[in-house]
DOGU-518624 format. One record per atom (N, C-alpha, C): x, y, z; residue in three letters. Coordinates in steps of 0.05 Angstrom, whole numbers, padded with zeros to 5 digits, always signed. Example, Ala and Ser with C-alpha at 12.3 -4.5 7.8 and 13.67 -1.06 7.14 Angstrom:
2
+00264-00114+00156ALA
+00246-00090+00156ALA
+00264-00066+00156ALA
+00257-00045+00142SER
+00273-00021+00143SER
+00258+00001+00157SER
This chain:
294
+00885-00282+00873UNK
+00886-00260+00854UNK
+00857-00251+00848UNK
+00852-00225+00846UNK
+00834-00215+00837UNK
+00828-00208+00806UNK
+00801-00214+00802UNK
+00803-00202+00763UNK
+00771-00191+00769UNK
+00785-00156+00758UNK
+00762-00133+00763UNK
+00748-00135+00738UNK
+00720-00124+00736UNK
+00702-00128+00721UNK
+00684-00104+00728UNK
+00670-00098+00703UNK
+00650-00066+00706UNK
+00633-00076+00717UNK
+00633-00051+00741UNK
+00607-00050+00764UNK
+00602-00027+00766UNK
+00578-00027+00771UNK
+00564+00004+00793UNK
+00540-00002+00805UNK
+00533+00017+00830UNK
+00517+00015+00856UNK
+00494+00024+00845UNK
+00471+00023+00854UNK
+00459+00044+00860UNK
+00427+00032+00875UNK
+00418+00048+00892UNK
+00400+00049+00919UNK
+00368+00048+00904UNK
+00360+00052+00870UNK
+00336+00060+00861UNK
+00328+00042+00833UNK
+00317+00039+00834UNK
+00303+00023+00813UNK
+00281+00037+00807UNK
+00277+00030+00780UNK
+00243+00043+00760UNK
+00236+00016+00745UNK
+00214+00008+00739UNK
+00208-00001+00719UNK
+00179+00001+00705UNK
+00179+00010+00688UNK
+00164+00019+00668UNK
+00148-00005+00654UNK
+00124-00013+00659UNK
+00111-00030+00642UNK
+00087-00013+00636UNK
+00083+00002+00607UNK
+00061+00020+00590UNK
+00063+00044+00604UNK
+00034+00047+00623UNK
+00030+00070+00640UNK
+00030+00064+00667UNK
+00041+00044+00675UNK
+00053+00028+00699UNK
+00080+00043+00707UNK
+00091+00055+00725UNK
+00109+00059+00745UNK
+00112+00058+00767UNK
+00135+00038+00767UNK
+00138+00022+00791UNK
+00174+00038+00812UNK
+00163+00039+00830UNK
+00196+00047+00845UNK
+00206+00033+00869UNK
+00226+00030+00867UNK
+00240+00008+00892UNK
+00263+00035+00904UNK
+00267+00030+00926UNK
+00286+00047+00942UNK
+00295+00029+00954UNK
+00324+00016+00959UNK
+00333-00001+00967UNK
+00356+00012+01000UNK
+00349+00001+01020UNK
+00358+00005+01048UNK
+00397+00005+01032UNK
+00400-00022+01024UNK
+00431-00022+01017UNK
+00436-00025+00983UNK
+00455-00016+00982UNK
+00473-00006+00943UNK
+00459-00038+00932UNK
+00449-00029+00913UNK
+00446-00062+00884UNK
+00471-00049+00878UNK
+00492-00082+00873UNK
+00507-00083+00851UNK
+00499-00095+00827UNK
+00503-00079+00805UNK
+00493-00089+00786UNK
+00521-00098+00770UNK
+00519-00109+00745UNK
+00543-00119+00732UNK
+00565-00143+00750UNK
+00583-00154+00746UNK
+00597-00173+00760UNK
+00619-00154+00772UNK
+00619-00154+00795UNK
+00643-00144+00821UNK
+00665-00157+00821UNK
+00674-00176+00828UNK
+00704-00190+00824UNK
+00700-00211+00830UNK
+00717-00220+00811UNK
+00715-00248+00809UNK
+00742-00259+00822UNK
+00747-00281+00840UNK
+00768-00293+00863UNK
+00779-00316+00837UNK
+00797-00325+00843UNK
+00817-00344+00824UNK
+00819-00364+00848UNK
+00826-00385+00839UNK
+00841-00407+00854UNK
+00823-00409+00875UNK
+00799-00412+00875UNK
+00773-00422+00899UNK
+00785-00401+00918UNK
+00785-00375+00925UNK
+00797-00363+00934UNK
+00771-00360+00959UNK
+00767-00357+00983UNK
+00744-00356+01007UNK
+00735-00319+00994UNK
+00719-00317+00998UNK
+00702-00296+00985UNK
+00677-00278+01008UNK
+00675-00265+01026UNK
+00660-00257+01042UNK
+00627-00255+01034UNK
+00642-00242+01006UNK
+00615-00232+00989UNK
+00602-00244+00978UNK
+00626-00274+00973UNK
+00606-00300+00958UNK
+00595-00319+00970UNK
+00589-00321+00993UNK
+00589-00342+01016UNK
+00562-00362+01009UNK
+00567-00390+01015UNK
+00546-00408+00998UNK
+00521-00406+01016UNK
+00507-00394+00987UNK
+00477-00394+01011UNK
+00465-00412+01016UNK
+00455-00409+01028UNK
+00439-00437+01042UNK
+00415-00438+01025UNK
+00416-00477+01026UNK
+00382-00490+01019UNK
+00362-00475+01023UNK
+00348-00474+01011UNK
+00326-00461+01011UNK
+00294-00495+01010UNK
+00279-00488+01020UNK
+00262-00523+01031UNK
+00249-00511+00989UNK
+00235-00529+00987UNK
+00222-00547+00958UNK
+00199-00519+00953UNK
+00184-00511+00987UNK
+00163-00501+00984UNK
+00165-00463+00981UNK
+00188-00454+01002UNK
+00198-00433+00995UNK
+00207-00433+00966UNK
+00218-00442+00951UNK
+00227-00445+00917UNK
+00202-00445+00907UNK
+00185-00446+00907UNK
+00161-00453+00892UNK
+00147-00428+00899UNK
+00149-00410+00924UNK
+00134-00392+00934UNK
+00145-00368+00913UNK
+00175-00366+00919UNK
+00192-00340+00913UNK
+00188-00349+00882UNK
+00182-00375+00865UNK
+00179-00371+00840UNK
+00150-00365+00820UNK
+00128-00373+00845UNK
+00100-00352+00843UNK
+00097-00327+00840UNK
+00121-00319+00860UNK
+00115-00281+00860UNK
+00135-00276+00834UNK
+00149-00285+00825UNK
+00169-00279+00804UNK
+00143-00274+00781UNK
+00133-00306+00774UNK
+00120-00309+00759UNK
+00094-00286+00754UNK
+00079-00285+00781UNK
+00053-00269+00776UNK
+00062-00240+00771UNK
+00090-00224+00781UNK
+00097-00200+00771UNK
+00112-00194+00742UNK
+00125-00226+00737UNK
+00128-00220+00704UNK
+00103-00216+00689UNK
+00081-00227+00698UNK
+00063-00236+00682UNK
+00039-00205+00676UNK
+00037-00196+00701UNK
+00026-00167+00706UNK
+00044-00147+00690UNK
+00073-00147+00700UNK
+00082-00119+00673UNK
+00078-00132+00646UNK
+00078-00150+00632UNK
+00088-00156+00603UNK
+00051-00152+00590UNK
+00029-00149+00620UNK
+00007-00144+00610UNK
-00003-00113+00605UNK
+00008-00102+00630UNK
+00010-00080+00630UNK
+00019-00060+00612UNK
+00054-00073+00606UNK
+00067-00056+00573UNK
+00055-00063+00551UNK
+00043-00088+00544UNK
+00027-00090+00516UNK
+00004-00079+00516UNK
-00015-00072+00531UNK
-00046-00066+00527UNK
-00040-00042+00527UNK
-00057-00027+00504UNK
-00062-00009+00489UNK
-00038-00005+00473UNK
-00025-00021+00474UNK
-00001-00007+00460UNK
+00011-00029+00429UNK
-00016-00035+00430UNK
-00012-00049+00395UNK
-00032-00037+00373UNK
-00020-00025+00354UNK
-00052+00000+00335UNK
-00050-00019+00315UNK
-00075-00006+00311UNK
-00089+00000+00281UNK
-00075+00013+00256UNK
-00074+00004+00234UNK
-00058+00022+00214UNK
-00069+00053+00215UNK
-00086+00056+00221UNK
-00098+00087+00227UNK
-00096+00111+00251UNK
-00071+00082+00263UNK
-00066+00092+00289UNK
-00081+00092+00317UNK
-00107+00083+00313UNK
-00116+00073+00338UNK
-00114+00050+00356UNK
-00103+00053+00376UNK
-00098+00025+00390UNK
-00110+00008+00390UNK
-00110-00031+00393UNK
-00127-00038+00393UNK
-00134-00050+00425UNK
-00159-00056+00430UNK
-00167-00054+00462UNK
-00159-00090+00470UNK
-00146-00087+00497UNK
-00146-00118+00504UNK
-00174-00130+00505UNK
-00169-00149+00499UNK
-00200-00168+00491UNK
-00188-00200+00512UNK
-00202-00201+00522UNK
-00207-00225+00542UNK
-00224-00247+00545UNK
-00221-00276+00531UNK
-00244-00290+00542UNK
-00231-00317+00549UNK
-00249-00340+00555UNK
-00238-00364+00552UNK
-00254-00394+00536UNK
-00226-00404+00538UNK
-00232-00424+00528UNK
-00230-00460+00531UNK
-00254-00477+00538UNK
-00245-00502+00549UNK
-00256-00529+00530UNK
-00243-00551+00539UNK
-00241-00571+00525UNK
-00269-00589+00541UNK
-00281-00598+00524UNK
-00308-00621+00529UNK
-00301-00637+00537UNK
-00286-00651+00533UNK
-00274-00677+00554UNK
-00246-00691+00541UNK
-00249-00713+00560UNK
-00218-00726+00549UNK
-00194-00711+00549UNK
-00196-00679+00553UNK
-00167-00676+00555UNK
-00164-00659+00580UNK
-00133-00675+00597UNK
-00139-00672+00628UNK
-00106-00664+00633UNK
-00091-00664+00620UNK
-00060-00654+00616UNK
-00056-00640+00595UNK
-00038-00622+00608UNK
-00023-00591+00583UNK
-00008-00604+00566UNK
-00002-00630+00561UNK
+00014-00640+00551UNK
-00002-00649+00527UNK
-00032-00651+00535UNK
-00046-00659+00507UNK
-00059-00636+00496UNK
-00058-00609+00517UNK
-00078-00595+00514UNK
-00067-00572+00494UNK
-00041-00565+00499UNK
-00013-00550+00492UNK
-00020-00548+00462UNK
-00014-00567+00454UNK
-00010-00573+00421UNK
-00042-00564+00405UNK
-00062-00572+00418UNK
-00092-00561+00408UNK
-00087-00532+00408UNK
-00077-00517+00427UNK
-00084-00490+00437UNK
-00070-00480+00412UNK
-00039-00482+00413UNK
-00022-00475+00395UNK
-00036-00472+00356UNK
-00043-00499+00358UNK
-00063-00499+00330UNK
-00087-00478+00329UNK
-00093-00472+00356UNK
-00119-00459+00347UNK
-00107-00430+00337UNK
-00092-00415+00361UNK
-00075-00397+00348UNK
-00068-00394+00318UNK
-00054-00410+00309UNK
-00042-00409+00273UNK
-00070-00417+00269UNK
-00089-00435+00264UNK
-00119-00425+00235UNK
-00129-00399+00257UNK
-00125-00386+00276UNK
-00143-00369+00280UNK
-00127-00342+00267UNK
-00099-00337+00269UNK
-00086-00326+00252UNK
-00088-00321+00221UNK
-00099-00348+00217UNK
-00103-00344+00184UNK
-00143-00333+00170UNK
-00151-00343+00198UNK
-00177-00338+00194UNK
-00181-00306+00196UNK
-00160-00287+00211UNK
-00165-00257+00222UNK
-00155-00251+00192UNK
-00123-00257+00180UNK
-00121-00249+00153UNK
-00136-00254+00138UNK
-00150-00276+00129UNK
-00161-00281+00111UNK
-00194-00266+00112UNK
-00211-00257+00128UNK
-00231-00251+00139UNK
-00228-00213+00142UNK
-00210-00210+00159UNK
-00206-00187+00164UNK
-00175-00163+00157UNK
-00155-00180+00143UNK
-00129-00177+00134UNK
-00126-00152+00116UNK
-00140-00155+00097UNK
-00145-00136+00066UNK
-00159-00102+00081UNK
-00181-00109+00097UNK
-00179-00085+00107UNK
-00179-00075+00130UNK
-00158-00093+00144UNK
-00144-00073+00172UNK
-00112-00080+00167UNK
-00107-00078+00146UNK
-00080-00092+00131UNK
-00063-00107+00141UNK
-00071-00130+00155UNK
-00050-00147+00169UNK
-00031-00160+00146UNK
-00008-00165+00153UNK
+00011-00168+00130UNK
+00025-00198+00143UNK
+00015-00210+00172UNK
+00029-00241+00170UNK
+00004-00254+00181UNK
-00002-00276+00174UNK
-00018-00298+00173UNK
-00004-00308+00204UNK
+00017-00304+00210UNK
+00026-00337+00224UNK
+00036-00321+00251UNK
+00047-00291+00244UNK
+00056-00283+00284UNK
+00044-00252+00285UNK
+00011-00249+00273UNK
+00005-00230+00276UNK
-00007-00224+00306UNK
-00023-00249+00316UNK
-00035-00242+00347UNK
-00016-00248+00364UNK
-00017-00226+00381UNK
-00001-00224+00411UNK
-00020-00222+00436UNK
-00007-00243+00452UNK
-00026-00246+00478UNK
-00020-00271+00496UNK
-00023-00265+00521UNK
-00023-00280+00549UNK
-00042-00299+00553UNK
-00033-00323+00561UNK
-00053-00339+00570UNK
-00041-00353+00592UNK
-00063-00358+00606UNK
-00061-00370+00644UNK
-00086-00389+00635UNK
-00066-00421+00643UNK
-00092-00444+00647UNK
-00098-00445+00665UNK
-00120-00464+00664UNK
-00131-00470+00692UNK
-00142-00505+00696UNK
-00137-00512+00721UNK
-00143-00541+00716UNK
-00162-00537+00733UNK
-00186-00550+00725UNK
-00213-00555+00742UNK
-00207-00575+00765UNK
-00209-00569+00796UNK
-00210-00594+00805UNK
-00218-00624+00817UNK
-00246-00615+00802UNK
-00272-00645+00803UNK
-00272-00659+00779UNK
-00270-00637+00755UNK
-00278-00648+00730UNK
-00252-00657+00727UNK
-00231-00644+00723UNK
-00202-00642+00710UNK
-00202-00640+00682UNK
-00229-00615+00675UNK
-00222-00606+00648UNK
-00199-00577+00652UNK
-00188-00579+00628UNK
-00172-00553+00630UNK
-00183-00533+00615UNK
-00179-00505+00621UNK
-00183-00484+00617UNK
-00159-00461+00609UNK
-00174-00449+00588UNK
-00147-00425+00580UNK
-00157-00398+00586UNK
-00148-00383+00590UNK
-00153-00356+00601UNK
-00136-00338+00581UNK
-00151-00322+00565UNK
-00131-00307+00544UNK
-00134-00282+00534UNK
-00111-00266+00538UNK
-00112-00239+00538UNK
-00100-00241+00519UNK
-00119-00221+00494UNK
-00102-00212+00471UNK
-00098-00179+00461UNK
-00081-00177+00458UNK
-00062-00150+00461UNK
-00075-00139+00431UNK
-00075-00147+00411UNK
-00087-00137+00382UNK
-00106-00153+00370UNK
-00115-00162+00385UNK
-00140-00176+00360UNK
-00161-00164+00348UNK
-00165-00159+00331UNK
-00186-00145+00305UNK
-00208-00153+00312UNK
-00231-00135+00301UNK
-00261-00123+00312UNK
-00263-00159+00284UNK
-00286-00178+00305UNK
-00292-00204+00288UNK
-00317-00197+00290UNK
-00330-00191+00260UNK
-00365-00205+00263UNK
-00362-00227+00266UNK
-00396-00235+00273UNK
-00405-00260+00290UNK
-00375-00270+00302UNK
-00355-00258+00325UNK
-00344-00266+00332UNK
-00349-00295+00350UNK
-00378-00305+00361UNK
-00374-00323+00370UNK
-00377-00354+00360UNK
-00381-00350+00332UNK
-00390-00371+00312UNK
-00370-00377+00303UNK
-00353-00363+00293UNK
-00324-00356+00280UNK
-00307-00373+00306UNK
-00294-00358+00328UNK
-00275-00363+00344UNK
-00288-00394+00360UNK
-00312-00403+00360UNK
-00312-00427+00366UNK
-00310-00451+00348UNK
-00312-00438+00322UNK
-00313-00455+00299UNK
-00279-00464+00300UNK
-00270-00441+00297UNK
-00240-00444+00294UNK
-00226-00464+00321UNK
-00243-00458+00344UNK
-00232-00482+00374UNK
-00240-00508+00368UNK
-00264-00512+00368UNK
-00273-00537+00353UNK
-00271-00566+00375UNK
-00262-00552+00400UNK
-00249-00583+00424UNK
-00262-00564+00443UNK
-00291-00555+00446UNK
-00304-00556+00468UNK
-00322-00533+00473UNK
-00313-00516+00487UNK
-00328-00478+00494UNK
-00317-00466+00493UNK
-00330-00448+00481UNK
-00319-00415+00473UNK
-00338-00398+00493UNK
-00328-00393+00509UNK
-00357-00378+00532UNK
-00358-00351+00518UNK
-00375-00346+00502UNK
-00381-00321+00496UNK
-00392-00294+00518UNK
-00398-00305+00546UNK
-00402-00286+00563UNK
-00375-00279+00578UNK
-00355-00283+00572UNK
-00333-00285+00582UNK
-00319-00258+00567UNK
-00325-00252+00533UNK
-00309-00239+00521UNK
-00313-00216+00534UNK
-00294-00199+00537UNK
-00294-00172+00550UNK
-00281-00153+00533UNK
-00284-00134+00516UNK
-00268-00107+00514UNK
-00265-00092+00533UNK
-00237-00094+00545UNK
-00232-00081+00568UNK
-00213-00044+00559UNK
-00229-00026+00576UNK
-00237-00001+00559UNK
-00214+00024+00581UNK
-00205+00012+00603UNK
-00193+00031+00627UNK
-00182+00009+00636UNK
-00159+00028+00649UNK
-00144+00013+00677UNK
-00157+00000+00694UNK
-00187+00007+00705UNK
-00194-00002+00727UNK
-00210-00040+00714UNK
-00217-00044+00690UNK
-00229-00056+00673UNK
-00190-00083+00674UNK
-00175-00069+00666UNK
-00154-00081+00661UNK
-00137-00092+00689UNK
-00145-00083+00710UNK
-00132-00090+00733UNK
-00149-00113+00739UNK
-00183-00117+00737UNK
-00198-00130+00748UNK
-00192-00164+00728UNK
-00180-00159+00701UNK
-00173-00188+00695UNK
-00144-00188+00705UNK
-00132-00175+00701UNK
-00097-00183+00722UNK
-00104-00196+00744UNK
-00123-00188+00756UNK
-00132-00199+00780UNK
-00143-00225+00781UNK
-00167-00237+00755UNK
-00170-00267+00754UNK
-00149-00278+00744UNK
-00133-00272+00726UNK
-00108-00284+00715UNK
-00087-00293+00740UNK
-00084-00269+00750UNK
-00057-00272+00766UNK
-00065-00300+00791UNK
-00098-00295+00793UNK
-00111-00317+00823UNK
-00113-00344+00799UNK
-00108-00352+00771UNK
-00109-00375+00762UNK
-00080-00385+00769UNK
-00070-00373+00765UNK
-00037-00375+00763UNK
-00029-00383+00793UNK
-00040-00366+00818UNK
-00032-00374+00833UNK
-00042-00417+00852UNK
-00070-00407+00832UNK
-00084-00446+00834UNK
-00064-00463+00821UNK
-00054-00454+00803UNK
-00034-00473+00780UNK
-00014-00479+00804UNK
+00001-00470+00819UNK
+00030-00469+00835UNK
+00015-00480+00858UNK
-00007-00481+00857UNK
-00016-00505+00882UNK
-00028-00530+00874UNK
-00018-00527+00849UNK
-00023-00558+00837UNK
-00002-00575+00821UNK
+00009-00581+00848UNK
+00042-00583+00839UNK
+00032-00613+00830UNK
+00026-00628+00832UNK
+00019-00662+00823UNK
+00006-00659+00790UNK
-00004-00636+00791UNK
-00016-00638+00754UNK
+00001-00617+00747UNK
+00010-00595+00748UNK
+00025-00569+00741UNK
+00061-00581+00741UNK
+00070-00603+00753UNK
+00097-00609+00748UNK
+00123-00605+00718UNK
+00130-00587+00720UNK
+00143-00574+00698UNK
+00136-00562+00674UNK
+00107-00548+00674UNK
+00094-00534+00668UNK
+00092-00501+00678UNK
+00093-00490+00659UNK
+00097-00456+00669UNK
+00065-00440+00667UNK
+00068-00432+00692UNK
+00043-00427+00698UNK
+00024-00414+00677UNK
+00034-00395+00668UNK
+00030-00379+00640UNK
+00047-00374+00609UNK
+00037-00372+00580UNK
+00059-00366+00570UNK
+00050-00351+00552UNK
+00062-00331+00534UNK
+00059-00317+00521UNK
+00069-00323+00489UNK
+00058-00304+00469UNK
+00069-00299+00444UNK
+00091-00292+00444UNK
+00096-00289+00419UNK
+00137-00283+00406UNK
+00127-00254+00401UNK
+00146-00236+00418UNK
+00143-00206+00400UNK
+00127-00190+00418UNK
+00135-00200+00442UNK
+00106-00171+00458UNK
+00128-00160+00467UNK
+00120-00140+00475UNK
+00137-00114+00491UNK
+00142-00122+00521UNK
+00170-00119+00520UNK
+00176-00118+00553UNK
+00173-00091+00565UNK
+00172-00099+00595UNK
+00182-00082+00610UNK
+00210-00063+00613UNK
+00211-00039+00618UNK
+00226-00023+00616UNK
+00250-00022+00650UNK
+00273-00019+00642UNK
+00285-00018+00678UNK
+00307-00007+00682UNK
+00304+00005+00698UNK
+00319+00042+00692UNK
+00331+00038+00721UNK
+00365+00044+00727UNK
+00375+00041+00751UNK
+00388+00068+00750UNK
+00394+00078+00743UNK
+00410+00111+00748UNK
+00393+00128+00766UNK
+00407+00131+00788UNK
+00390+00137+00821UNK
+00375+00173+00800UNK
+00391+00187+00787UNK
+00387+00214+00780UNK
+00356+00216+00758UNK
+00362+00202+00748UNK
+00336+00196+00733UNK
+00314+00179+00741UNK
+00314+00159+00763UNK
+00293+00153+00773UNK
+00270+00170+00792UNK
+00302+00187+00814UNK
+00291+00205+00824UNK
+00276+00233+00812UNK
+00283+00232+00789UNK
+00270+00256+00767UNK
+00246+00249+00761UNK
+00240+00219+00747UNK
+00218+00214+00752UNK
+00198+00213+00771UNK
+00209+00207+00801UNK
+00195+00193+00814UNK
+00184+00218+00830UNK
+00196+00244+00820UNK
+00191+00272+00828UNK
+00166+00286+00813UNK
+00160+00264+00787UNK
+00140+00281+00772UNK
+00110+00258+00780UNK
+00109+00243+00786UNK
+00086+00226+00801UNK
+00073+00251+00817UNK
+00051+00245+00816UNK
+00024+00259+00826UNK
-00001+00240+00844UNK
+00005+00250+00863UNK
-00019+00227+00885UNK
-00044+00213+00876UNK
-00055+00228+00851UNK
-00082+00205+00836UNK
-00070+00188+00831UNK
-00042+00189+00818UNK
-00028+00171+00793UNK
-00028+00143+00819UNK
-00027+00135+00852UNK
-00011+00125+00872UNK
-00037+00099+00868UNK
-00030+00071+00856UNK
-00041+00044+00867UNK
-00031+00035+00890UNK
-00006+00026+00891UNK
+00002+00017+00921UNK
+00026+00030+00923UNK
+00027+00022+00955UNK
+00053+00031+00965UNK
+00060+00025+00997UNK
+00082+00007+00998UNK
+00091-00008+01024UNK
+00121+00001+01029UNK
+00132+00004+01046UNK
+00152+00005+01063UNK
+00166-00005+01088UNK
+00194-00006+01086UNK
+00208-00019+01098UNK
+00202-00060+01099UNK
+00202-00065+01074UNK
+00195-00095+01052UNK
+00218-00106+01061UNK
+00225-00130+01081UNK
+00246-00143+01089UNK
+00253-00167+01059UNK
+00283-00154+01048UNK
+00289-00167+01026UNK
+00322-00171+01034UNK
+00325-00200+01020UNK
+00355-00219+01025UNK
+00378-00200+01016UNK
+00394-00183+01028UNK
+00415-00178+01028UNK
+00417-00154+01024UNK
+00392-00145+01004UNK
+00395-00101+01012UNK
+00373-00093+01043UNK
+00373-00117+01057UNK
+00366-00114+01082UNK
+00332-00104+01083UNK
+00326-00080+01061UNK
+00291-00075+01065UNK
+00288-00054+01047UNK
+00270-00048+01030UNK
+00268-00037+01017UNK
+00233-00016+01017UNK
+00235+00004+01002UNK
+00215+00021+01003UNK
+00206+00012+00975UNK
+00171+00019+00970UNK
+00165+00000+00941UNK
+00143+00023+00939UNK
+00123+00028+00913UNK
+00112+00043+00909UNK
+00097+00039+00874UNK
+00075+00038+00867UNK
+00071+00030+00843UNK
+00056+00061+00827UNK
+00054+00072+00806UNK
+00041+00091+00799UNK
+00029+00081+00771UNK
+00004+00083+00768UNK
-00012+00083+00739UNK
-00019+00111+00730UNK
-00011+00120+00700UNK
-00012+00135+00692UNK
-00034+00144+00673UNK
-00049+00123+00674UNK
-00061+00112+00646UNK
-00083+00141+00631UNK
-00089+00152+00664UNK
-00112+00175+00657UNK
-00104+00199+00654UNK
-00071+00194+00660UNK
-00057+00232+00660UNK
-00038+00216+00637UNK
-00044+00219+00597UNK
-00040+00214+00581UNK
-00015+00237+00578UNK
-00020+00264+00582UNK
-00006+00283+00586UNK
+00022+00277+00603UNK
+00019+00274+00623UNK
+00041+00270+00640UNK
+00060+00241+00639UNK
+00045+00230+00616UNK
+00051+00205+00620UNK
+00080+00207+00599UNK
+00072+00225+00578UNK
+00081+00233+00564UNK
+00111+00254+00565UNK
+00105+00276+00581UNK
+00118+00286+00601UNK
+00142+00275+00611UNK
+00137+00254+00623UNK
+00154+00229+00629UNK
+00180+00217+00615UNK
+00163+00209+00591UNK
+00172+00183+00577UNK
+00200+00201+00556UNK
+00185+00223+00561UNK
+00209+00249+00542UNK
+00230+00253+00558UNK
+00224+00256+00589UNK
+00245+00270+00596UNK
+00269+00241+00603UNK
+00252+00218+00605UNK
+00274+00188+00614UNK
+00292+00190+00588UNK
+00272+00186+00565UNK
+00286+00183+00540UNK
+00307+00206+00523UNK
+00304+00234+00542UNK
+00317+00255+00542UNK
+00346+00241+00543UNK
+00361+00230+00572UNK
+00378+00217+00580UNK
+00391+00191+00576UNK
+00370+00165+00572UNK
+00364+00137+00565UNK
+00372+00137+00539UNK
């Protein structure tokens, strides 16, 4: 017996992270939603048991998962957390490592976490009253990628923050508040353009990929993790409106773009990325006519 369930096809994908547009053109139909479901172990063409996959393929296909969640959720938050005055505030980038004795995330985790909440309380309390932050405890949003040293085996944090407020003597302050080692103050970056913001995606995403080759210290540890409350990515499957979009892209807007991408079961797909960040106008343009429909 069969028991039908809402589905629909379709050949196009979008996804929207900030001024990031991304497009997939798929060789065969995505089903999206559940297709039919068989009763009584019924043999299934469509369900056929896939095969094992080895320890090291699983670990590969969960790198690329990982480093592309990790790039849109950076991409949709930067610039896109303001100021009560309405100005955005700029991603800010530095790091931070431990002096010794601590050589696992498991001891390192719980420090980091603390520094977060008093550094939270130190931005309200310091800077709160006049850039009016109104929570002490989940006002900063932001990405971090560790890193394990592999001579010393000190660890390292790598941290992108999405709103953090203009700190005098920021480096007296934010190391006071770490207090378990360095605050590399040549590290802090106000990153000011796309091209500024791609170049730490780029050290981030190459820590992340060291972490997944350090499967003996990284064992059930996630390569990167984020705050409560950032902005996802956006993902738009209606072939009519992707193609509307994907009609108003303009050749400056083009970072990459590959074709015929051999992928499991829609056989190969066409791929294509667009940054918008400098045509503010068009970006805009855009986001009206998706949300016209959406």
């Amino acid at each position: 017996m069969y028991e039908l369930q809402p589905f629909y096809t379709t050949k196009h994908k979008l996804v929207i992270s900030g001024s990031v547009f991304e497009f997939y053109s798929f060789l065969r139909s995505l089903w999206l939603g559940v297709r039919i479901k068989r009763r009584n172990n019924e043999d299934d063409e469509e369900n056929e048991t896939k095969e094992k996959v080895s320890e090291e393929e699983s670990r590969t296909k969960s790198a690329q998962r990982a480093r592309r969640t990790a790039r849109r959720l950076i991409c949709a938050n930067s610039w896109r957390w303001f100021k009560y005055y309405g100005n955005p505030y700029p991603p800010i980038y530095f790091t931070l490592t431990f002096s010794e004795g601590v050589t696992t995330l498991k001891q390192a985790n719980p420090d980091f976490t603390r520094f977060i909440q008093i550094l939270n309380y130190e931005i309200n309390r310091k800077e709160g009253q006049k850039t009016r932050i109104e929570s002490k405890k989940t006002f900063l949003r932001y990405l971090v990628v560790h890193e394990l040293m592999p001579i010393s085996g000190k660890i390292h944090y790598h941290a992108l923050f999405f709103n953090l407020p203009y700190m005098e003597r920021i480096y007296d302050r934010i190391n006071n508040v770490w207090g378990k080692g360095y605050f590399w103050i040549e590290t802090v970056k106000v990153i000011k353009n796309k091209n500024g913001l791609n170049k730490i995606i780029g050290y981030l995403l190459k820590y992340m990929t060291k972490n997944f080759a350090n499967t003996y210290r990284q064992k059930g540890q996630k390569s990167y993790f984020v705050s409560d409350g950032l902005i996802k990515p956006r993902d738009i499957y209606i072939e009519e409106i992707v193609e509307m979009v994907f009609s108003k892209m303009i050749p400056e807007t083009l970072e990459y773009k590959k074709d015929d991408i051999a992928i499991e079961r829609l056989i190969s797909m066409n791929y294509s990325r667009y940054n918008l960040f400098d045509f503010p106008e068009l970006e805009k343009e855009v986001l009206a006519l998706i949300n016209k429909y959406v």
